[in-house]
C-alpha positions in Angstrom: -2.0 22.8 -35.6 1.2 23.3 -37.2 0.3 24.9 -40.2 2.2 27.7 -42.0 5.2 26.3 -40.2 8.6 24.9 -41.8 10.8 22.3 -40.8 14.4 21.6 -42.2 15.4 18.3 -41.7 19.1 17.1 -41.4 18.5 13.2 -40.4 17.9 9.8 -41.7 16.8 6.2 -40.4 14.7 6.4 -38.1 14.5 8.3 -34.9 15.0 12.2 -36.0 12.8 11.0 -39.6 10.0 9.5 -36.6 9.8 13.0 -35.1 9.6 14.9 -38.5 6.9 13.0 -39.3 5.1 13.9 -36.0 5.4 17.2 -37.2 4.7 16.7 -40.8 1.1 15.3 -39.5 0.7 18.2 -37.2 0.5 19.9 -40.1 3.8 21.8 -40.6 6.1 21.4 -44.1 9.2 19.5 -43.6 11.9 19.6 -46.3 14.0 16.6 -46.0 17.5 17.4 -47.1 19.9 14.8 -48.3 22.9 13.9 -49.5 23.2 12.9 -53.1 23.1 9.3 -52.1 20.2 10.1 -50.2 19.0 9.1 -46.8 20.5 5.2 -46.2 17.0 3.8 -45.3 15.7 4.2 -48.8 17.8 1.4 -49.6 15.2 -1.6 -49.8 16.0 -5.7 -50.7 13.6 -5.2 -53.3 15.4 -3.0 -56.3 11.5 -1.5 -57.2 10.4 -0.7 -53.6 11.5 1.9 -51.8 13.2 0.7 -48.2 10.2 -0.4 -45.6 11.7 2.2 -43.0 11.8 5.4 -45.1 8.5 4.6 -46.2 7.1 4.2 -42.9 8.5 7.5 -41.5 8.7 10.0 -44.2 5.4 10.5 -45.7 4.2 14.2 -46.6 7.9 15.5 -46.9 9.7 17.3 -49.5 12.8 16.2 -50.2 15.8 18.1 -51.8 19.7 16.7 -52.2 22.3 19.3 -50.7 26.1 18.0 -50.8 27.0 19.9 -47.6 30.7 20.1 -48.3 30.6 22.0 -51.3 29.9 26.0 -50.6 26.9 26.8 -53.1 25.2 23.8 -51.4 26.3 24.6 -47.9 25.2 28.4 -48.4 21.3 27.0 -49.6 21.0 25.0 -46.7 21.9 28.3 -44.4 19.1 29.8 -46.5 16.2 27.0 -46.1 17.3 27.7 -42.8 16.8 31.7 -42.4 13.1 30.4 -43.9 12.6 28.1 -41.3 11.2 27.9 -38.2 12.6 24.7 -37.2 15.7 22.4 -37.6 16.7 19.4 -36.7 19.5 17.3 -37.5 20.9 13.7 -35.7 24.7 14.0 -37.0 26.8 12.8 -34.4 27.8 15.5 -31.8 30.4 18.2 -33.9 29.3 17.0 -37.4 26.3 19.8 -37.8 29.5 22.5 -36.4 31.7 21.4 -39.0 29.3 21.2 -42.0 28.4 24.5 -41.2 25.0 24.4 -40.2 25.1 23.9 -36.7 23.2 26.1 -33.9 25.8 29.1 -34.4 25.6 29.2 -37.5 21.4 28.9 -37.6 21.0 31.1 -35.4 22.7 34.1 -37.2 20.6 33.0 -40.0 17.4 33.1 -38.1 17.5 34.3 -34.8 14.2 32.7 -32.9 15.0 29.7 -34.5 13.9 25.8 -32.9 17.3 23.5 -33.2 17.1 20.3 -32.2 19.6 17.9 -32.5 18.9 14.3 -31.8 21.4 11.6 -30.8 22.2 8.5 -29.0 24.0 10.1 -25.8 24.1 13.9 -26.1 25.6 16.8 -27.0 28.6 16.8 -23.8 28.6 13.5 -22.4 32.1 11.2 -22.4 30.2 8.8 -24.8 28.8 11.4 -27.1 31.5 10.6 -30.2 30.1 7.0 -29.8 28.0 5.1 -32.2 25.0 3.0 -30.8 21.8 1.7 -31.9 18.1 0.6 -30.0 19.4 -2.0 -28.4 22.3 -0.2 -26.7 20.3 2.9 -25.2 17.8 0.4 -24.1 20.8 -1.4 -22.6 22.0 1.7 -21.0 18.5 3.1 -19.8 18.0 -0.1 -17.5 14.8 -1.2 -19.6 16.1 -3.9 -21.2 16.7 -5.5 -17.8 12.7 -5.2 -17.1 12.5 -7.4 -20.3 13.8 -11.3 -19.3 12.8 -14.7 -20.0 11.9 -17.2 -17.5 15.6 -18.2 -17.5 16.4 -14.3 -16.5 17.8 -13.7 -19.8 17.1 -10.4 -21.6 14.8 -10.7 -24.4 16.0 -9.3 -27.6 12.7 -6.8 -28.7 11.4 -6.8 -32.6 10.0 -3.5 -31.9 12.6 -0.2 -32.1 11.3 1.0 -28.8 14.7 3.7 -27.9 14.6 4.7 -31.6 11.0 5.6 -31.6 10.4 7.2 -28.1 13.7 8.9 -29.2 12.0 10.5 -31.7 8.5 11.0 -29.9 10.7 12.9 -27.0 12.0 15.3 -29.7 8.8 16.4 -31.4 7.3 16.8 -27.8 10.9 19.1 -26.7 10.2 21.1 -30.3 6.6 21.5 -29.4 7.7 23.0 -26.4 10.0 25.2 -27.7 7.1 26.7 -29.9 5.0 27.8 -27.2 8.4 29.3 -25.6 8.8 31.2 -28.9 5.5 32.2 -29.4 5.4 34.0 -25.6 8.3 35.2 -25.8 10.0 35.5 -29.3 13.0 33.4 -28.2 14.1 30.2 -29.9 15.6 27.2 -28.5 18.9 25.1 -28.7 17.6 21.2 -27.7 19.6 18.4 -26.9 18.0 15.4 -27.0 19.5 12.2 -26.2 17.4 8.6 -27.1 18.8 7.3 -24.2 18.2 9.7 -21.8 14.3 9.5 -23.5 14.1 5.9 -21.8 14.8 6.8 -18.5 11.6 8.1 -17.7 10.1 4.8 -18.8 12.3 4.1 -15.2 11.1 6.0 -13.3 9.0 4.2 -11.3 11.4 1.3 -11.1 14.4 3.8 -10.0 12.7 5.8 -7.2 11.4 2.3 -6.1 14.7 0.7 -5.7 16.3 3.4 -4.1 13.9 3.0 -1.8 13.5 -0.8 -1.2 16.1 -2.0 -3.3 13.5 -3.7 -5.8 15.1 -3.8 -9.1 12.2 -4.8 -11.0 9.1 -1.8 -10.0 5.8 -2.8 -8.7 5.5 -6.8 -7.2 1.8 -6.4 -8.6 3.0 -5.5 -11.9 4.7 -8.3 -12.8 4.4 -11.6 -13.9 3.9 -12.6 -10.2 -0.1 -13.0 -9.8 -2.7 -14.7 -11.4 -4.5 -11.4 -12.1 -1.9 -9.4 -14.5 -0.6 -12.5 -16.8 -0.4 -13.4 -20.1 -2.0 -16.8 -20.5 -2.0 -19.3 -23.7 -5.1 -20.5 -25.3 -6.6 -23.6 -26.9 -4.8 -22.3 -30.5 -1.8 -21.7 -29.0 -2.5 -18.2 -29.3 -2.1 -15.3 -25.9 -4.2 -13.3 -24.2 -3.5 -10.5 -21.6 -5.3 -10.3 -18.4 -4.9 -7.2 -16.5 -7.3 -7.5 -13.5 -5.8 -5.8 -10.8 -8.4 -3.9 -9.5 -10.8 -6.0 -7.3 -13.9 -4.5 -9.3 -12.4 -6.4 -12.4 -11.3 -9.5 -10.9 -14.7 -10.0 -9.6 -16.4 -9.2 -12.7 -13.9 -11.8 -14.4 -14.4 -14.2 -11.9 -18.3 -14.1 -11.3 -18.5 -14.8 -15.5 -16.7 -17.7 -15.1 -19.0 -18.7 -12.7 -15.7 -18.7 -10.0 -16.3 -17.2 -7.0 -14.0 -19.2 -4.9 -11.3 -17.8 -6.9 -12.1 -13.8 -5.6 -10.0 -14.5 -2.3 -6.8 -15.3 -4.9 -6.5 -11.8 -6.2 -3.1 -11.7 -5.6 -2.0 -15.4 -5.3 1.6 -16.4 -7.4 1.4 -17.5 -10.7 3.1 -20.4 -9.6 2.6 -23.9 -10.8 2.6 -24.7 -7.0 -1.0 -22.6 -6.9 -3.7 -24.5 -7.4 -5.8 -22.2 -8.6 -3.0 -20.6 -11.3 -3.1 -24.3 -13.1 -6.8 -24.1 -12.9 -6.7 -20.8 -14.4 -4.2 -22.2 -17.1 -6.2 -24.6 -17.8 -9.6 -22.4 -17.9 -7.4 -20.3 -20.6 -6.5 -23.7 -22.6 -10.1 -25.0 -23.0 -10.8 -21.9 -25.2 -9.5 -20.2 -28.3 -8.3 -16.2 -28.5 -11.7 -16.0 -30.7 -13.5 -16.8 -27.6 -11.6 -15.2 -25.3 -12.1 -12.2 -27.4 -15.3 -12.3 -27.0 -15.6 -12.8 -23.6 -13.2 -8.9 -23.5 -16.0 -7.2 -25.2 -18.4 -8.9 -23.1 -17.0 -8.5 -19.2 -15.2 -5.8 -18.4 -12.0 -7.4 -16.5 -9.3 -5.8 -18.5 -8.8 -8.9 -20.8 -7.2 -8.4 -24.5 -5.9 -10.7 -27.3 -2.4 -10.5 -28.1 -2.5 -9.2 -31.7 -0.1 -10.0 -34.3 0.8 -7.2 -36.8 -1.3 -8.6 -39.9 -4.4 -8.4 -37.6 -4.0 -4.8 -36.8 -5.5 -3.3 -39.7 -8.5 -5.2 -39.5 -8.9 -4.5 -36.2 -12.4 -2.6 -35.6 -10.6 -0.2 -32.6 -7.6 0.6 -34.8 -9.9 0.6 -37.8 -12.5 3.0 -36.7 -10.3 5.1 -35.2 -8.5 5.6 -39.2 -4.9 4.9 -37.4 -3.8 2.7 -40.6 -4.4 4.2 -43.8 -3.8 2.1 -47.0 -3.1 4.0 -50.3 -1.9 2.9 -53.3 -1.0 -0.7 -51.8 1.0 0.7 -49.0 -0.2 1.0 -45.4 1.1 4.2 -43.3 0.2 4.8 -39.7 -1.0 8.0 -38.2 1.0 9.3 -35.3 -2.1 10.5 -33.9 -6.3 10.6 -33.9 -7.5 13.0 -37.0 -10.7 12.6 -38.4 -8.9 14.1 -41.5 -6.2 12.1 -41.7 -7.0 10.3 -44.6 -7.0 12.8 -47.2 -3.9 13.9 -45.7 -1.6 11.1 -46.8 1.1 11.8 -49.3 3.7 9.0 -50.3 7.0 9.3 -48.9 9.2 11.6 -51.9 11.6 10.7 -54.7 15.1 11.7 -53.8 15.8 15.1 -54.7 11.9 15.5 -55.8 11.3 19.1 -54.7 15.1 20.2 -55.3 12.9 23.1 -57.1 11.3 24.6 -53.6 14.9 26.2 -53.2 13.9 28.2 -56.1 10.8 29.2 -55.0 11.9 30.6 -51.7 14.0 33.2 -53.6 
């Protein structure tokens, strides 16, 4: 969808590189540009591997090394720019303007051009000259406070949920921005803030408690009822049961040959409910295997918890070619393409297409 179309790309780790490769699998061309050091996250434990992250999110990119601070190099990234139809760069606010290659700057170069530039809390804010990371933007945004223990404790996530819907908010703002260009020949200045990509993961939660003064969204949706729970089974794995409408609770509840529980929809998971202990119990008696089956079986909005090393194998995620292995490494699609697979290029050697300067002139 993006073919023909260039992207230079000013940023490392992960949520800028996350967006880039959005595009990269939309089809456009994104040269990577880095330092001579090259991007951090290619750093890796392992001195023969490649870091995990740059790996992961920078797959069918070109990559050339630009010192920014010296002119020759500075003046050839103004160039790959007046080429381009789309920039993006996650400096922290005033870096880009004093390397020389901010919006300004781009924009003189190529007029109609699509600048985005990615960071933790804007362009203007107060906080802008601040440093942060995932955990402090999902601080900020209110979502961590939706995820607590039973003790009401915030749970520290495993997953980089601000970086990555970071970077998912900035391909969808560049996309966007195309369309804008393409009806009416203007390009775009975007500022893009990860934390300010949470808060409509909020939403719901903040009109409700303006309203009520609910500070946790919809009673049904969480873990309050026996219906939407995550419940532990006879291996001591989980399984998620997501029943609320009444055409699924009855279809869960007539399997199990429980009809007495249909009137207990919306009963607590309480321990002081009779029929959540029975329902822990029910859960108990039978592995996630089984429970498995039952999903496929009854439709009541029942899945396993999968843990990463069973995703590939997975026949949903499998058939649907998300996960593609090549040459011992396993990258994941950022969206369904029947063609995906031939499509996969390994992440590049720093400085590998240094050359493709060359070729533009």
């Amino acid at each position: 969808m993006l073919e023909g179309m260039r992207v230079i790309d000013f940023s490392q780790y992960l949520p800028a590189p996350h967006a880039t490769l959005r595009l990269a699998d939309l089809g456009a061309e994104v040269i990577k540009v880095e330092s001579p050091m090259g991007d951090p996250s290619r750093v890796s434990y392992r001195k023969e591997m490649m870091g995990f992250v740059f790996q992961a999110q920078n797959r069918n990119k070109k990559s050339i090394v630009l010192n920014l601070k010296k002119p020759t190099d500075k003046q050839t990234a103004l160039e790959l720019i007046a080429s381009a139809d789309i920039v993006i760069e996650s400096y922290r606010p005033g870096v880009a303007n004093r390397l020389g290659i901010g919006y300004e700057e781009a924009a003189k170069e190529k007029q109609d051009i699509i600048y985005c530039s990615l960071s933790g809390y804007g362009q203007t804010e107060a906080m802008r000259h601040l440093g942060g990371h995932d955990l402090n933007y999902m601080s900020i945004s209110g979502l961590l406070s939706q995820l607590k223990d039973e003790k009401g404790r915030p749970i520290h996530p495993s997953a980089q949920i601000a970086d990555f819907i970071g970077g998912i908010t900035a391909s969808e703002a560049i996309l966007g921005a195309v369309v804008k260009r393409e009806r009416t020949g203007e390009g775009t200045f975007l500022d893009v803030s990860i934390t300010d990509s949470l808060l409509p993961l909020m939403s719901n939660h903040i009109l409700i408690e303006g309203i009520t003064g609910e500070q946790y969204g919809k009673a049904k949706l969480q873990s309050k009822h026996v219906c939407y729970f995550i419940y532990e089974t006879k291996d001591s794995r989980f399984v998620s049961l997501g029943a609320l409408e009444p055409k699924f609770w009855r279809n869960f509840c007539n399997a199990l040959k429980r009809e007495n529980w249909i009137s207990e929809h919306f009963s607590l998971a309480q321990n002081e409910n009779p029929v959540f202990l029975e329902m822990k119990e029910l859960f108990a008696s039978r592995t996630m295997a089984d429970w498995t089956q039952f999903s496929l079986e009854i439709d009541c909005c029942l899945a396993p918890v999968l843990e990463t090393g069973e995703l590939f194998n997975h026949p949903l995620i499998k058939n649907r070619g998300y996960i593609i292995e090549k040459e011992g490494i396993r990258y994941t699609a950022t969206r369904y393409d029947d063609n995906i697979q031939s499509c996969i290029e390994p992440p590049p050697e720093l400085g590998q297409h240094s050359n493709v300067f060359k070729q533009l002139k």
